[in-house]
C-alpha positions as CSV (number, residue, x, y, z in Angstrom):
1,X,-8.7,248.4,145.1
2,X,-5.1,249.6,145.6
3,X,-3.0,249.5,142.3
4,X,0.6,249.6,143.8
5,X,3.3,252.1,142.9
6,X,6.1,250.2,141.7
7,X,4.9,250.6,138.3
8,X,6.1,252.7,135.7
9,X,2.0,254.2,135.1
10,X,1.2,256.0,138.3
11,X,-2.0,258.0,136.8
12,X,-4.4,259.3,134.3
13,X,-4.5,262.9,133.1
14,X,-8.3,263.5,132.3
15,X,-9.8,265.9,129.8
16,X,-13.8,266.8,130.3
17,X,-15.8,269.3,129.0
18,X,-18.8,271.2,129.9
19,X,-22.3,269.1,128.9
20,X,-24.2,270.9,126.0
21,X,-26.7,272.4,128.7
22,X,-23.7,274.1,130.3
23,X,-22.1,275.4,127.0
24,X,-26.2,276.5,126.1
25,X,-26.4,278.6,129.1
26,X,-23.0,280.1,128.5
27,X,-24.1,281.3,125.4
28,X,-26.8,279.5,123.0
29,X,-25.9,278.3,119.5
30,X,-22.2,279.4,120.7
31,X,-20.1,276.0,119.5
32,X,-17.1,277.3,121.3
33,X,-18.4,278.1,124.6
34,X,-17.6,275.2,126.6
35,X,-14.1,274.8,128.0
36,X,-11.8,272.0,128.0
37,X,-10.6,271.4,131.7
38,X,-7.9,269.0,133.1
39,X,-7.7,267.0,136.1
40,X,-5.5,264.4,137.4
41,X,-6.3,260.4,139.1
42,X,-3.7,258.8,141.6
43,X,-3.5,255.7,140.7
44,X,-0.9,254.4,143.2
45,X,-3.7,255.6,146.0
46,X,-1.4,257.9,147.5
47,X,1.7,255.8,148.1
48,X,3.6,257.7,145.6
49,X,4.9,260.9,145.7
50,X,3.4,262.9,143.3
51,X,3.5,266.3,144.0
52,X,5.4,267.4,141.5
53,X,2.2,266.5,139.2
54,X,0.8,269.4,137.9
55,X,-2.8,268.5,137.0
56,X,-4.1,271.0,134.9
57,X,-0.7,271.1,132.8
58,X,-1.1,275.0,134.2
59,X,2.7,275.0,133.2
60,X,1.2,275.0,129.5
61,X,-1.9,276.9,129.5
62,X,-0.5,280.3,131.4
63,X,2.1,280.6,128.5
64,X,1.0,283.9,127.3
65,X,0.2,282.5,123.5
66,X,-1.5,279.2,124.9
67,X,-5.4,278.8,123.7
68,X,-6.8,276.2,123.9
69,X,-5.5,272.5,124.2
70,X,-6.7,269.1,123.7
71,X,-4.6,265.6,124.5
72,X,-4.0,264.1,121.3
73,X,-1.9,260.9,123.0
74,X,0.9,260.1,125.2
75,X,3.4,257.3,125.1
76,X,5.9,256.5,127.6
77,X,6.5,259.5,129.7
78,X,5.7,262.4,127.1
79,X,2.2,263.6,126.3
80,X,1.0,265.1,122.6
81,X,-1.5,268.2,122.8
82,X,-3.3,270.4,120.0
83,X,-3.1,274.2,120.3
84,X,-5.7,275.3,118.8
85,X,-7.5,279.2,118.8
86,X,-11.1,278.0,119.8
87,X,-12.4,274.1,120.8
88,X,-13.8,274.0,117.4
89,X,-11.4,276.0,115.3
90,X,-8.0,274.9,112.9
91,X,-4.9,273.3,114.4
92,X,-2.1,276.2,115.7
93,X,0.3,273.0,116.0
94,X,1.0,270.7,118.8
95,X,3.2,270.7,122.1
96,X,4.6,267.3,123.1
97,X,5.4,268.0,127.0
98,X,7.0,265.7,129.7
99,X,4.7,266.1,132.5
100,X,7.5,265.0,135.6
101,X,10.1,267.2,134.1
102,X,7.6,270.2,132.5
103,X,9.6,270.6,129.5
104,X,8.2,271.0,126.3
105,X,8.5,271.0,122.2
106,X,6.2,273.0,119.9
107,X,5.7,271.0,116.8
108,X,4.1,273.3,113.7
109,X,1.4,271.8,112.0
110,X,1.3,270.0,108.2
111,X,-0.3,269.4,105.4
112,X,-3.5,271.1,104.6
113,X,-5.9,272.4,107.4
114,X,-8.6,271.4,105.2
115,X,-8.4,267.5,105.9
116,X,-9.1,265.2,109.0
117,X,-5.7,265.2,110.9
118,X,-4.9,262.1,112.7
119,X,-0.9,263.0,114.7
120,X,0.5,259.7,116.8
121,X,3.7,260.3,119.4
122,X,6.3,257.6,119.1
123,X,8.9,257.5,122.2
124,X,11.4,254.7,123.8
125,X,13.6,256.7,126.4
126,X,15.4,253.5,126.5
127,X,16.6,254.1,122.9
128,X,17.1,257.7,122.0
129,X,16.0,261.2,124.1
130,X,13.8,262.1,121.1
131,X,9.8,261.3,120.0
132,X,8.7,261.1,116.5
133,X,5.4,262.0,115.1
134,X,3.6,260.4,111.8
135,X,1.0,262.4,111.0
136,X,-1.8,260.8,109.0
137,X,-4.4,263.1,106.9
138,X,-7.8,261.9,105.7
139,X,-10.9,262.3,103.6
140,X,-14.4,262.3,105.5
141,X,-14.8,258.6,102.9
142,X,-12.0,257.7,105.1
143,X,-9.5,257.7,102.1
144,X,-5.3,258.5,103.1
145,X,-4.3,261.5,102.0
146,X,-1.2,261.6,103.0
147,X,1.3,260.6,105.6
148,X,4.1,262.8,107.2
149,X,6.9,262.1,110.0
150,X,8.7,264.5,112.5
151,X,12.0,263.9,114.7
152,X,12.4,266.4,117.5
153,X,16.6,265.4,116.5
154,X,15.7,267.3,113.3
155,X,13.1,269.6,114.2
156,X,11.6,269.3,110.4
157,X,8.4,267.5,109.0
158,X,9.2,265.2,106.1
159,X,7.6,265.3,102.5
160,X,4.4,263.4,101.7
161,X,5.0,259.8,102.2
162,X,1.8,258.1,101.5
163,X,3.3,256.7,98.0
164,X,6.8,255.5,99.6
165,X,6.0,252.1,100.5
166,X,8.1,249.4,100.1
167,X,7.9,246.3,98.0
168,X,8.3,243.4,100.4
169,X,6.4,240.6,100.0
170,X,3.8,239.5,102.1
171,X,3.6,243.1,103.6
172,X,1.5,245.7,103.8
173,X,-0.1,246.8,100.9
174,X,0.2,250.6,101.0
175,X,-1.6,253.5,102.4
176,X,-4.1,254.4,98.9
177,X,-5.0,250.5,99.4
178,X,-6.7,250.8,103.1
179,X,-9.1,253.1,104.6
180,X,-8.9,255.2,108.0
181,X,-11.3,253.6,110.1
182,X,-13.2,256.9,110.7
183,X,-16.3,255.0,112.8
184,X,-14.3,255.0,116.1
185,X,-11.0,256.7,116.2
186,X,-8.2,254.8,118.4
187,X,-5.2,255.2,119.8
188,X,-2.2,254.1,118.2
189,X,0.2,252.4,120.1
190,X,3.7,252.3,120.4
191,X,5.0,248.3,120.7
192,X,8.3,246.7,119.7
193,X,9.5,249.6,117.7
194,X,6.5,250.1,116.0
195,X,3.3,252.1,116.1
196,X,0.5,250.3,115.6
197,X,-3.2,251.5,113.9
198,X,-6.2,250.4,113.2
199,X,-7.4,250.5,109.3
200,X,-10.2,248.8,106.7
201,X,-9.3,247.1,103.5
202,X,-11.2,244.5,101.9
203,X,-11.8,242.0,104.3
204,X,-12.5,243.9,107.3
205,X,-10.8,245.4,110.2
206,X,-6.5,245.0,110.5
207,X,-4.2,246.5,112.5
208,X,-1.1,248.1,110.3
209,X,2.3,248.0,111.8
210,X,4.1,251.3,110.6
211,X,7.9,253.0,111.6
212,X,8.3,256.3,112.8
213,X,8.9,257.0,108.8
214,X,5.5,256.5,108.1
215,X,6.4,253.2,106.5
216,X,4.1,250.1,107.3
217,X,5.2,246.7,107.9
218,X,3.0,244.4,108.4
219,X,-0.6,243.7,108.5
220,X,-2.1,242.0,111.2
221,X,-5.6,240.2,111.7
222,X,-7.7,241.3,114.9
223,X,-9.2,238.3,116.8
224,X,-13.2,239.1,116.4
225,X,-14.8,241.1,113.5
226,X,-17.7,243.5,114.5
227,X,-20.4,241.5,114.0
228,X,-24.0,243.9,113.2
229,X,-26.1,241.0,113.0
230,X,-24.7,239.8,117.1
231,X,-24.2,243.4,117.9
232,X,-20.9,242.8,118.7
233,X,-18.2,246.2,117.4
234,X,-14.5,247.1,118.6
235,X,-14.4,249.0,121.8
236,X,-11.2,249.5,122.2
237,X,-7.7,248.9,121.0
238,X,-4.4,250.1,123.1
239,X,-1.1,248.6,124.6
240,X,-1.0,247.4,128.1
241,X,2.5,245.1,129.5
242,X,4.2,245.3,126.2
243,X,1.2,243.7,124.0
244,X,-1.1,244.8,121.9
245,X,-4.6,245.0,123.3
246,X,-8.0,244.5,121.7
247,X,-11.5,245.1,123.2
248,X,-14.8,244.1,121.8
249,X,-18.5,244.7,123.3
250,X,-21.0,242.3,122.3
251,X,-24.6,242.5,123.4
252,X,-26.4,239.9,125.0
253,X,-29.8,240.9,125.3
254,X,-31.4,244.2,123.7
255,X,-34.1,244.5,126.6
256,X,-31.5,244.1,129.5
257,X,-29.0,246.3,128.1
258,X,-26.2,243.7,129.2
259,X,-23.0,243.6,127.2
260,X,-20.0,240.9,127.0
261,X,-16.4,242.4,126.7
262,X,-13.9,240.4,125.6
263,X,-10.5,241.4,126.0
264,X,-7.7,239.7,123.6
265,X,-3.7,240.8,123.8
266,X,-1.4,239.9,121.0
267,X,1.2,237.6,122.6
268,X,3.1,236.8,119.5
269,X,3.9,239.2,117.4
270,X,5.6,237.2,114.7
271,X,2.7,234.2,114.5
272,X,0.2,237.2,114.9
273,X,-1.5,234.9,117.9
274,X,-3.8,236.6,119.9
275,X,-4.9,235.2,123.0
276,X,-8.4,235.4,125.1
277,X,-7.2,237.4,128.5
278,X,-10.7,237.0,129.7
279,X,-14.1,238.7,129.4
280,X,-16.5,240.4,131.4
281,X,-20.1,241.1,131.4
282,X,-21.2,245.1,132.1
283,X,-23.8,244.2,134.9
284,X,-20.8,242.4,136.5
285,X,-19.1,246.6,137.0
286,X,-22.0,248.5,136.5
287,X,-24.8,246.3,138.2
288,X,-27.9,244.5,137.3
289,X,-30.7,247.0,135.5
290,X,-28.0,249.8,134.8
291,X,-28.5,250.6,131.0
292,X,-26.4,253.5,130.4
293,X,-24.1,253.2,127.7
294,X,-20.2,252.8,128.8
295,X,-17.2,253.7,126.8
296,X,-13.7,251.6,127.6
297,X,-11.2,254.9,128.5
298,X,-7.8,252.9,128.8
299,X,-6.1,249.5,130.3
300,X,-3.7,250.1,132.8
301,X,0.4,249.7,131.5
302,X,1.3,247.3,133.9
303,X,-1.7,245.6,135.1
304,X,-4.3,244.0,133.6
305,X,-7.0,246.8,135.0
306,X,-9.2,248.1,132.5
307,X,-10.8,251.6,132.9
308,X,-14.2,252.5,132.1
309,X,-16.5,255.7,131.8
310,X,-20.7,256.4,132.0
311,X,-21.0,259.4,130.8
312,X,-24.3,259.9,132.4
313,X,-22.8,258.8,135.9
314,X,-19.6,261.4,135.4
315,X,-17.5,258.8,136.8
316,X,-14.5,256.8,136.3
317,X,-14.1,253.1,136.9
318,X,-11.2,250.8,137.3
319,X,-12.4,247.0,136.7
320,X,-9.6,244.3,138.0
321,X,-9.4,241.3,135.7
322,X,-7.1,239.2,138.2
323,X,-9.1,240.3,141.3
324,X,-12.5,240.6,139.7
325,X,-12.8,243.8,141.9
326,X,-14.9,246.8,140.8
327,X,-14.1,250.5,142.0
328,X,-14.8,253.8,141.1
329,X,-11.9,256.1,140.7
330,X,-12.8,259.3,139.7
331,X,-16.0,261.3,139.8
332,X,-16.5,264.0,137.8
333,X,-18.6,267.4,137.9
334,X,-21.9,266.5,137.2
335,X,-21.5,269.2,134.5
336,X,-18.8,267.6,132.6
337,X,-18.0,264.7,130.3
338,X,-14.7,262.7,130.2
339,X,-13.6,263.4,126.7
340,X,-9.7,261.8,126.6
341,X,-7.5,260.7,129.1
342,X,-3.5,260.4,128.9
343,X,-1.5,258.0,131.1
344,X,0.9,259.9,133.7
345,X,4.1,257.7,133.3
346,X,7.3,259.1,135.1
347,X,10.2,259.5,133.1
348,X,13.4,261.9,133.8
């Protein structure tokens, strides 16, 4: 399957880490033995010119004071990273980088180093040259905290905004009357302006429609529920051609191991209609009698191609909704696990 390169995502930066029997044999009981490594997947299949790609962001980690580094997110050309001393220890601050270009911001960190830290990159090079950040912090009951913004114009973290919400009708309700939705972290993407989060309040899961101020707009429904009693749960939630995208996995029979994902894309924004784009069933890209759990990584931009991982297979694969083709992408050390990916996204 060739995904051409006239579009604006031309790859995946990947971060893996060594399995726990690596990390064991490095040094037992050790929690900060394994390394984070990073790689890099063409996905133009080499008919674009990418050089100039520096895969292991080695422009970042041979800075004399670099440590350790994680992805955090990436939106529209720029890519957020943690700095931190150890893979297990407190946040040194953040580095939003611009992988075509290699130039790069250090951002200090916020707030107390106490709390679950949840930082989301907001950038339109069509409107300004600079990103924001809103940076949401958290109980472990999944309670808001508080809620910070940055502007690379002013270089300067904001006061605690959590209690600054406005009083529009109809709108969202406030931070201290939802809950972080702890049980599997998502992105948060960047559509229309907006970036765009997935929270709990009374009636389930909603997406919350903030500003770059921290500020939420709206809330909006998401199209299917987890379900416990149909084993169906959210597997994923991102952007892909300008539209919000939601995932679920549903299982279809416990003793086959099958799963149905159904993929949904918000369409209108303003009549909060999501539509069905199609689903799939996992024997349909892993094969009949494969039972290995799967993880959705990403959906390509500008295509509908959704990417998957098996952990136990080390692998990456690229699923075709239009084409119904399968391939595999990416195969990693057999001693490694894909832990984040960022999209790769020209942008000068």
């Amino acid at each position: 399957m060739l995904i051409p390169p006239s579009h604006a995502m031309q790859g995946l930066f990947c971060m893996t880490r060594a399995t726990s029997e690596v990390a064991a044999g490095a040094g037992a009981g050790n929690s900060n033995a394994a390394p984070f490594d990073f790689s890099f997947v063409d996905l133009t299949a080499g008919s674009a010119d990418l050089d100039a790609v520096d895969p292991s962001f080695s422009f970042l980690t041979e800075l004399p004071d670099t440590k350790v580094l994680l992805f955090r997110g990436s939106c529209n050309g720029l890519v957020l990273l943690e700095h931190r001393e150890e893979p297990r220890s407190a946040t040194l601050g953040y580095i939003v980088c611009n992988p075509t270009t290699k130039e790069w911001e250090a951002v200090p960190t916020c707030g107390s180093p106490t709390l679950l830290t949840y930082p989301y990159l907001a950038f339109d090079p069509a409107a300004s040259s600079h990103f924001n950040l809103v940076q949401f912090q958290v109980e472990e009951d999944e309670e808001f905290i508080s809620v910070h913004a940055y502007s690379s114009e002013t270089g300067a973290w904001s006061d605690d905004l959590i209690d600054e919400q406005g009083e529009e009708e109809g709108q969202f309700p406030g931070w201290r009357q939802v809950s972080f939705y702890l049980g599997k972290p998502q992105p948060c993407p960047f559509v229309n302006g907006f970036l765009h989060m997935i929270v709990l309040d009374r009636d389930g899961i909603k997406v919350v429609a903030f500003d770059v101020q921290g500020k939420g707009r709206r809330m909006i429904p998401v199209p299917h529920q987890p379900d416990r009693m149909r084993h169906r749960q959210m597997c994923y939630f991102g952007e892909s051609q300008g539209q919000l995208q939601y995932m679920t996995q549903e299982m279809l029979g416990v003793r086959q191991g099958e799963y149905r994902v159904s993929i949904w894309a918000l369409q209108d924004f303003d009549a909060q209609e999501w539509v069905l784009k199609g689903t799939v069933n996992t024997h349909e890209i892993f094969g009949m009698g494969v039972r290995m759990g799967f993880k959705v990584v990403d959906i390509h931009q500008d295509r509908n191609v959704v990417f998957f991982t098996r952990p136990l297979e080390h692998n990456l694969v690229a699923y075709d909704m239009d084409r119904e083709e399968v391939s595999t992408i990416a195969t990693f050390n057999d001693q490694k696990w894909l832990l984040s990916t960022a999209r790769y996204v020209r942008c000068f």
